[in-house]
Wavefront OBJ file of the C-alpha trace (Angstrom):
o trace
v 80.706 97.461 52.011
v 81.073 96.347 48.037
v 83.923 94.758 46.704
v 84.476 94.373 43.552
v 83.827 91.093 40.816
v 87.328 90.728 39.730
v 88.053 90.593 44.205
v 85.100 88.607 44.812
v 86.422 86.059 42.349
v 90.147 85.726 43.342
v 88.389 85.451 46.991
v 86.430 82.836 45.957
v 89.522 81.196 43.835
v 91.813 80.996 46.963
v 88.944 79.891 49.324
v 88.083 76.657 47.534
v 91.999 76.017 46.320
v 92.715 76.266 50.222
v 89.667 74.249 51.142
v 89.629 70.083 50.131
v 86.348 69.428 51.231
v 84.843 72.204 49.120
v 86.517 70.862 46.086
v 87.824 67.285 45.204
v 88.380 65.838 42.453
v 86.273 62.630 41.808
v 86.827 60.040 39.647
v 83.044 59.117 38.080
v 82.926 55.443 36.053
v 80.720 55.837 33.034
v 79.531 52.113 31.709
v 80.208 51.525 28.107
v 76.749 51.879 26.394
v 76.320 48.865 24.348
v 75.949 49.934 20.214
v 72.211 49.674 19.273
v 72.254 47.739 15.621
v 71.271 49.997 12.847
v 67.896 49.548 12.069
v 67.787 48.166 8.099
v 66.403 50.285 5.772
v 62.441 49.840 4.588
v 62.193 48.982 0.505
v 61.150 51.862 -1.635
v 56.991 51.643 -2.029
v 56.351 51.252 -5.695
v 54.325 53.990 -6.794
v 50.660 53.638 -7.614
v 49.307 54.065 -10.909
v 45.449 55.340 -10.670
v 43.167 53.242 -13.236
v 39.625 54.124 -14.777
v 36.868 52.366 -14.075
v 33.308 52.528 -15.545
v 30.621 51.294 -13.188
v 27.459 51.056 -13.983
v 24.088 52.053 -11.727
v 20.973 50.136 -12.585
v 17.889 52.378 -13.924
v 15.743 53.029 -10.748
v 11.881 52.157 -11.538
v 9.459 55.204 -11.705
v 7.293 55.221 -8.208
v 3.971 55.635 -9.653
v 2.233 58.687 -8.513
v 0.065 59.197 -5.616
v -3.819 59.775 -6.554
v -4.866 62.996 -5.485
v -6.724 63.275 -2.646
v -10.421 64.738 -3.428
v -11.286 67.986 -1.051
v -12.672 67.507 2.454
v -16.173 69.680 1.947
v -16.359 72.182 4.666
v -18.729 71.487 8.363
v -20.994 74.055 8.737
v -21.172 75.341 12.407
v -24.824 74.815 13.234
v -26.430 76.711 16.304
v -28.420 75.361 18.944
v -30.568 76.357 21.865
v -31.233 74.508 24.310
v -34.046 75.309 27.162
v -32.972 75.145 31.104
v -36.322 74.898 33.166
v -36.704 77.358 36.100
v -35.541 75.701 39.278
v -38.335 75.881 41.962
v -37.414 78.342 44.845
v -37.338 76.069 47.693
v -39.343 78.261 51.221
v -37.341 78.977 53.834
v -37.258 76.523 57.060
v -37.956 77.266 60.341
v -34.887 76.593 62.681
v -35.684 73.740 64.904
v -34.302 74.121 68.319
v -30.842 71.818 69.786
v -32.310 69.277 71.806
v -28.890 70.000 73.811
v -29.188 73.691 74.371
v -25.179 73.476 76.310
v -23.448 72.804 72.850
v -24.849 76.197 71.537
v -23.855 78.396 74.876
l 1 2 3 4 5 6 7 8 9 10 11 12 13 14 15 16 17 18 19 20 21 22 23 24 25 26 27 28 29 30 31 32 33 34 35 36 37 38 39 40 41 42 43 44 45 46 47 48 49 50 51 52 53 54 55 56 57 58 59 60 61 62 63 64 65 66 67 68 69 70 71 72 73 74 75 76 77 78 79 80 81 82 83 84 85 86 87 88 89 90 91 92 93 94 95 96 97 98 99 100 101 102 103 104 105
């Protein structure tokens, strides 16, 4: 069911005008802010006038050059040989037997 605004509203009109709890008028006590003192106004800046000034930067003393260095002559790779005797073959040794022939079964 839709009803329209305009009789929504004159529903809702009569509801709360026949309703007290739904509407009352109140009676709200605002306390009396106290005046904040006007804050006193900040003197003008006086304007600043730019000036010229010389300065003057004391002459730094020459560093005297570095010698050159003379050239580094050049190593020559130099090859050498160098003789690794012949290791002696060393015979072969006979196996000697376990004195505990167990540990080998």
């Amino acid at each position: 069911m839709q009803i329209s605004r305009i009789t929504f509203i004159s529903l809702f009109v009569a509801l709360v005008a026949g309703h007290p709890t739904l509407y009352e008028r109140q009676t709200i006590t605002i306390p009396k802010i106290p005046e904040i003192p006007a804050v006193p106004e900040v003197p003008a800046v006086p304007e600043v006038h730019k000036r010229q000034q010389t300065i003057t930067v004391p002459k730094i003393p020459d560093i005297p050059a570095v010698p050159e260095v003379p050239d580094v002559p050049q190593v020559q790779k130099r090859q050498q040989t160098i003789t690794i005797p012949t290791i002696p073959t060393v015979p072969d040794v006979p196996a000697v037997p376990s004195p505990h022939p167990k540990a080998h079964a």
